[in-house]
LONU-395570 format. One line per 3 residues: number of its first residue (from 1); their letters; for each residue z, y, x of C-alpha. Coordinates in Angstrom, 3 decimals. Layout:
NUM = A = Z:Y:X ~ ...
END
This chain:
1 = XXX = 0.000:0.000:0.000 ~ -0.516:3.652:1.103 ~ 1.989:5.932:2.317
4 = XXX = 1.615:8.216:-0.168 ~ 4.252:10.905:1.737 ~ 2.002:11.044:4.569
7 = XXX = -0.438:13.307:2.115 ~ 1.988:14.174:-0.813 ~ 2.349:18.389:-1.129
10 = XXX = 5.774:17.649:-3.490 ~ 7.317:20.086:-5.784 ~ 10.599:18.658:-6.972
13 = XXX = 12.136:21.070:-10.082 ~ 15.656:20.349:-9.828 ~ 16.477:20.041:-6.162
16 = XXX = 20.184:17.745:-6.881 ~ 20.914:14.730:-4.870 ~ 17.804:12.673:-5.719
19 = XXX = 15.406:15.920:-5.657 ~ 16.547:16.604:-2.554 ~ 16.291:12.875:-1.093
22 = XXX = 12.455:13.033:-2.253 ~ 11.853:15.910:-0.720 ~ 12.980:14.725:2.761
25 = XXX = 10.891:11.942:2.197 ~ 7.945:13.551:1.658 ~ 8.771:15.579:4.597
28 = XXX = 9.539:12.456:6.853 ~ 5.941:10.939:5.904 ~ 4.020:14.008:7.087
31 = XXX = 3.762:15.922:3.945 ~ 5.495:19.002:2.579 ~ 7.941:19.354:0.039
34 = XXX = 9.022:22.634:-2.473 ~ 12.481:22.166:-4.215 ~ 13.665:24.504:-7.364
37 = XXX = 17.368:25.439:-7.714 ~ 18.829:28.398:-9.418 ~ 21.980:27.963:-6.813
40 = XXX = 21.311:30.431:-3.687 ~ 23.355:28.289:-1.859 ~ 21.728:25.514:-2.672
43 = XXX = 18.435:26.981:-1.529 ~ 19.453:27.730:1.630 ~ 21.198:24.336:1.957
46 = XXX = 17.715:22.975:1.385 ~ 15.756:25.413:3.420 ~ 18.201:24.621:6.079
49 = XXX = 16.735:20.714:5.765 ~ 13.265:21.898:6.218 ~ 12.546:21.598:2.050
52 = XXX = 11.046:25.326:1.170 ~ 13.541:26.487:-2.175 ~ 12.493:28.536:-4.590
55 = XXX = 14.354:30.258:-7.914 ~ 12.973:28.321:-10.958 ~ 13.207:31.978:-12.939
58 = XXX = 11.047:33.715:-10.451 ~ 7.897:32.831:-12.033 ~ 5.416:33.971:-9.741
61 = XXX = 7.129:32.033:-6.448 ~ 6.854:29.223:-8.734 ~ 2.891:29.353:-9.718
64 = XXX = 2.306:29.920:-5.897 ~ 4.660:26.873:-5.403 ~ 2.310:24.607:-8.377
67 = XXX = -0.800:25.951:-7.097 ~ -0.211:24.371:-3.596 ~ 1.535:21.076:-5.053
70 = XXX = -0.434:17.718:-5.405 ~ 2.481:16.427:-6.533 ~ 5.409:17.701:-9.320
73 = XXX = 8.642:15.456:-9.613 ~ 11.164:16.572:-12.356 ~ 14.499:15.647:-11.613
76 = XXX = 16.348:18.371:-14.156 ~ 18.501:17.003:-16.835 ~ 17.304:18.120:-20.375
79 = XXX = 19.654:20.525:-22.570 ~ 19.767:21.397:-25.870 ~ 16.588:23.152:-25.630
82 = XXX = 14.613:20.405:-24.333 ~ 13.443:20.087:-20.567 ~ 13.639:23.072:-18.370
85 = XXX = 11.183:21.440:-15.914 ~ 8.121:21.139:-18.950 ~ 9.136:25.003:-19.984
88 = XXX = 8.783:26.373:-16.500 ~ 5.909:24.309:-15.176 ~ 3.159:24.363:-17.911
91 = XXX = 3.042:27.944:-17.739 ~ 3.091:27.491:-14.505 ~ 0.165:24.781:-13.952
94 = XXX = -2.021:27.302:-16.498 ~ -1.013:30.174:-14.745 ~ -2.040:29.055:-11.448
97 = XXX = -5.202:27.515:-12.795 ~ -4.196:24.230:-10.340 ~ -3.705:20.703:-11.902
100 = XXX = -1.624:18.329:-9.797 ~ -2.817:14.731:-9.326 ~ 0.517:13.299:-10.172
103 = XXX = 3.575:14.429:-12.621 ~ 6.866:12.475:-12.755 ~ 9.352:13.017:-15.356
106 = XXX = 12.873:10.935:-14.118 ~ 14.535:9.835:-17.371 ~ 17.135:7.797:-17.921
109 = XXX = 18.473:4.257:-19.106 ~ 20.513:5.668:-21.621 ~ 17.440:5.785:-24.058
112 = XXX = 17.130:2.160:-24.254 ~ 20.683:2.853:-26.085 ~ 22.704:-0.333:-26.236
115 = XXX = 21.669:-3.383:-26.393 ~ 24.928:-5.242:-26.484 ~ 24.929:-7.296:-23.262
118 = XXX = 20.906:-8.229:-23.675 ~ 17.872:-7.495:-22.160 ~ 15.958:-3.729:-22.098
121 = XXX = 12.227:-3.932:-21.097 ~ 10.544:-1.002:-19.851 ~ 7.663:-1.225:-22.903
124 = XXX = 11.108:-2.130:-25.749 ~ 11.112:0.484:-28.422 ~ 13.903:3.519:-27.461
127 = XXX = 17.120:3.179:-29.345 ~ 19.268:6.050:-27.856 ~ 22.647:6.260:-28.796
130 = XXX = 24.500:9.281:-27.209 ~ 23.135:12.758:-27.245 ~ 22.355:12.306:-23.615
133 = XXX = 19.944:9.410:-24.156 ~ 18.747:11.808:-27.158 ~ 17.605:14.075:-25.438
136 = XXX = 15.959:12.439:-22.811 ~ 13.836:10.656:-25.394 ~ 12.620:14.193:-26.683
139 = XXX = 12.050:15.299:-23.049 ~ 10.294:12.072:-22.650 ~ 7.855:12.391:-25.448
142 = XXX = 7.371:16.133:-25.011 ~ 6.291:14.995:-21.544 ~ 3.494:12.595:-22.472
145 = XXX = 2.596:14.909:-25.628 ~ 1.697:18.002:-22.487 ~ -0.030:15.448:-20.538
148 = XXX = -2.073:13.992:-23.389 ~ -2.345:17.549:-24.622 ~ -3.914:19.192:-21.402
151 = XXX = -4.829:15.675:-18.945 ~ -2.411:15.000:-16.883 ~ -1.222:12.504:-15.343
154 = XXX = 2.311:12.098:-16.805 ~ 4.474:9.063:-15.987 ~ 8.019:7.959:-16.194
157 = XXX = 10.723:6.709:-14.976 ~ 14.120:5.684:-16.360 ~ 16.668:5.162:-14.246
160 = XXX = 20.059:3.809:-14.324 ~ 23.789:4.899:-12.173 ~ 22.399:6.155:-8.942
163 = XXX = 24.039:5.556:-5.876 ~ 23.766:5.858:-2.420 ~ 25.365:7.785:0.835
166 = XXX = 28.696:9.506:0.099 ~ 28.416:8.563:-3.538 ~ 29.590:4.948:-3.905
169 = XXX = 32.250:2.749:-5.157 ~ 33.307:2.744:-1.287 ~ 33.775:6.362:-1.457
172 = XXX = 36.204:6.255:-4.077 ~ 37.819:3.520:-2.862 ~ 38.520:5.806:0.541
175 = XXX = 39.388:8.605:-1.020 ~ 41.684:6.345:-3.978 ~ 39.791:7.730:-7.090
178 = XXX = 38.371:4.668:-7.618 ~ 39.844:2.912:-11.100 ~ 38.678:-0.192:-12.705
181 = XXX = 38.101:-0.377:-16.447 ~ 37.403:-3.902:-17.815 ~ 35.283:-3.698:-20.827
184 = XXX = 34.373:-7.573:-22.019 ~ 31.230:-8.601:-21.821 ~ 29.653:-4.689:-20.573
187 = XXX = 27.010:-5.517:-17.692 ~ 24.785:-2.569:-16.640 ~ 22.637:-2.324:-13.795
190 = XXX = 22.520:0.334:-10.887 ~ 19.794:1.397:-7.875 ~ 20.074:2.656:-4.206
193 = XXX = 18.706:5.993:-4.149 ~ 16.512:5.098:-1.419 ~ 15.053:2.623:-4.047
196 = XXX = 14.740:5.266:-6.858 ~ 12.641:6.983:-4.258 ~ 10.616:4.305:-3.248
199 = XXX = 9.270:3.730:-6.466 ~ 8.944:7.128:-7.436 ~ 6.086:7.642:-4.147
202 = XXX = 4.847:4.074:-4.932 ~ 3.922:5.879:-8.290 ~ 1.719:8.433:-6.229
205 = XXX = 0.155:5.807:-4.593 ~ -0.502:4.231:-7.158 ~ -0.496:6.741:-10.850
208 = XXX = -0.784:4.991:-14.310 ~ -0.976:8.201:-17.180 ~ 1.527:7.591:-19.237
211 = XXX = 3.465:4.915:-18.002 ~ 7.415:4.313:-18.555 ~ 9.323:2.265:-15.130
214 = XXX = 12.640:1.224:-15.178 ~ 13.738:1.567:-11.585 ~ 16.703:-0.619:-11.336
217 = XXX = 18.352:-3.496:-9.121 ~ 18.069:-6.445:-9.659 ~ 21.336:-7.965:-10.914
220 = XXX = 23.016:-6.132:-13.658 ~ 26.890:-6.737:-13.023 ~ 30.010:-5.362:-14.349
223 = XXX = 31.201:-2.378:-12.671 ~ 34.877:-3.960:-12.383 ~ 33.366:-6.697:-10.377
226 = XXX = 31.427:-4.217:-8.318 ~ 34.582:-2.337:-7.674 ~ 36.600:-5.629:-7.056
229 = XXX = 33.775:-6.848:-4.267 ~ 33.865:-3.290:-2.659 ~ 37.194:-3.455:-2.788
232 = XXX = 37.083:-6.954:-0.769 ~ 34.493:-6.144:1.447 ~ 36.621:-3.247:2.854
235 = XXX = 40.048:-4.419:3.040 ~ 41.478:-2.513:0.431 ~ 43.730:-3.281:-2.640
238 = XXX = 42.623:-3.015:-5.951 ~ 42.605:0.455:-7.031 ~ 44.799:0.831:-10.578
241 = XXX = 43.346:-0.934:-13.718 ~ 42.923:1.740:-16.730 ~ 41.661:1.836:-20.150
244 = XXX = 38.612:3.775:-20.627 ~ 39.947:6.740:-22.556 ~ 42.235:7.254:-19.349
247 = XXX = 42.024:11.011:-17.908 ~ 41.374:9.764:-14.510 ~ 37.856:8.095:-16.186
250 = XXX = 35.188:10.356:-15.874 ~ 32.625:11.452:-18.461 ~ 30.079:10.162:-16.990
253 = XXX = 31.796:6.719:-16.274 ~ 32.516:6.711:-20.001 ~ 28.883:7.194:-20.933
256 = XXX = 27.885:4.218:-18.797 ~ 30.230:2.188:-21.118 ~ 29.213:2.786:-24.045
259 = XXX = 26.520:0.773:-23.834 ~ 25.611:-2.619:-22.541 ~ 22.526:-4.206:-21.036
262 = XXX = 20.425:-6.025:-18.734 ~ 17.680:-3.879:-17.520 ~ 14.017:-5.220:-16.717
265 = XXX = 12.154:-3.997:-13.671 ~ 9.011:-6.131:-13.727 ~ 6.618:-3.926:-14.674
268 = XXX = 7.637:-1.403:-12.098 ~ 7.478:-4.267:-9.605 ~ 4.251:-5.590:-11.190
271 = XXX = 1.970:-2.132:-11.822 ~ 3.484:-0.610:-8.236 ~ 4.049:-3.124:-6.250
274 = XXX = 7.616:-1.610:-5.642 ~ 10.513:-3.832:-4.698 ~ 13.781:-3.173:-4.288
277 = XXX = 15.436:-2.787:-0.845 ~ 18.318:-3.734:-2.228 ~ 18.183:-6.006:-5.178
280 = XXX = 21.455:-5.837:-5.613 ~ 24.454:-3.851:-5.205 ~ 25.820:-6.458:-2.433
283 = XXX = 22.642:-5.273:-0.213 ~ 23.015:-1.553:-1.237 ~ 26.730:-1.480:-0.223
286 = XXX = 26.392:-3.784:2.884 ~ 23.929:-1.216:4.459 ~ 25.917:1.735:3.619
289 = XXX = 29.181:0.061:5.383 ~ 26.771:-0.320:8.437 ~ 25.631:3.219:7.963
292 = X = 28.670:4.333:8.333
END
């Protein structure tokens, strides 16, 4: 398969943990990258990386930043107002008269809703169940309605819990925020966001209009097991068993358990030919202990 960083001009709106990790590997393969952020902190934090940062609101650094991209990732969470990414950047694309070759909206599991323990395929019909997964799915279909609308090539990608360096069970188990919640029967899957990445420039390699991945591991496990072989793996003592309604719980820990489900990968694997560095979160961790 083709390196598609070596050539990629990237524009990533929304430059967070996993905008910011595709933007250094675009940068690593020989292309260039362009990351949004409203932050002016975080700007310079990414300029300071080598990713050029622009403000999102300043609408003519972002047509110059569109016209010059082959390549627009959105990595922005939606809000009640739908995406910010598809309100900034179609104006943006018609503005600068360019049309990138490749558009990637990341999504999210959550839209699959809960499936009680079973199996989510990437093509299943979307059964969201919290407002989150809500609004993804509107983001989600606003984004293939804009690329149907004005051809482009729109494609998805739903991921699940990302982790990766300095955010990992292992992290909270060093720093003792780590709690375990045992919900019966609750499996969900996660990804290494070297992984999520992976797949995301396989995509550019290879583009499919209007295609939905689920980038994922490949062993959905319960995070109290997780926790427990972290746990093992570094020496430590369990960290203190809570219920889920617990202060110490986090919202976004609590949105992970309200639903349940085994998540499918194939077609990603199949239509990409992406694999998973770390099929499961025994790999993932195992390399970040060596890491360091």
């Amino acid at each position: 398969m083709p390196d598609a960083a070596s050539s990629v001009s990237l524009l990533v709106f929304g430059g967070g943990w996993l905008g910011r990790a595709a933007a250094l590997e675009a940068i690593r393969g020989g292309g260039t990258a362009v990351a949004t952020s409203r932050d002016a902190d975080t700007r310079a934090a990414l300029e300071a990386e080598g990713v050029a940062a622009v403000d999102p609101t300043d609408e003519a650094a972002l047509s110059a930043a569109v016209a010059k991209a082959s390549a627009l990732l959105v990595t922005a969470p939606p809000d009640a107002h739908g995406c910010p990414g598809l309100k900034a950047l179609i104006p943006a694309i018609t503005a600068s008269g360019a049309w990138p070759d490749w558009i990637g909206y990341v999504s999210s599991t959550a839209v699959f809703g809960d499936r009680a323990g079973g199996w989510a395929f990437e093509d299943d019909e979307l059964n969201a169940a919290s407002l989150e997964g809500a609004r993804r799915v509107r983001a989600e279909r606003d984004w293939l309605d804009a690329g149907r609308g004005m051809g482009l090539t729109v494609q998805l990608f739903r991921l699940p819990a990302l982790y990766g360096p300095g955010r990992s069970p292992l992290d909270k188990l060093r720093d003792g925020t780590a709690r375990i919640v045992r919900k019966p029967g609750q499996v969900f899957n996660r990804v290494h966001v070297e992984d999520a990445v992976a797949g995301l420039f396989a995509s550019i390699a290879r583009p499919h209009p209007g295609a939905a991945y689920t980038l994922c591991d490949d062993e959905p496990s319960p995070a109290d097991v997780v926790i427990a072989g972290a746990a093992a793996r570094l020496g430590l003592s369990l960290p203190p068993e809570v219920d889920l309604d617990d202060p110490s719980v986090s919202d976004a820990m609590r949105r992970f358990y309200l639903d349940s489900k085994r998540l499918s990968n194939a077609k990603a694997k199949a239509e990409l030919g992406w694999r998973p560095r770390y099929p499961s979160w025994r790999e993932g961790l195992e390399a970040l202990i060596r890491e360091g």
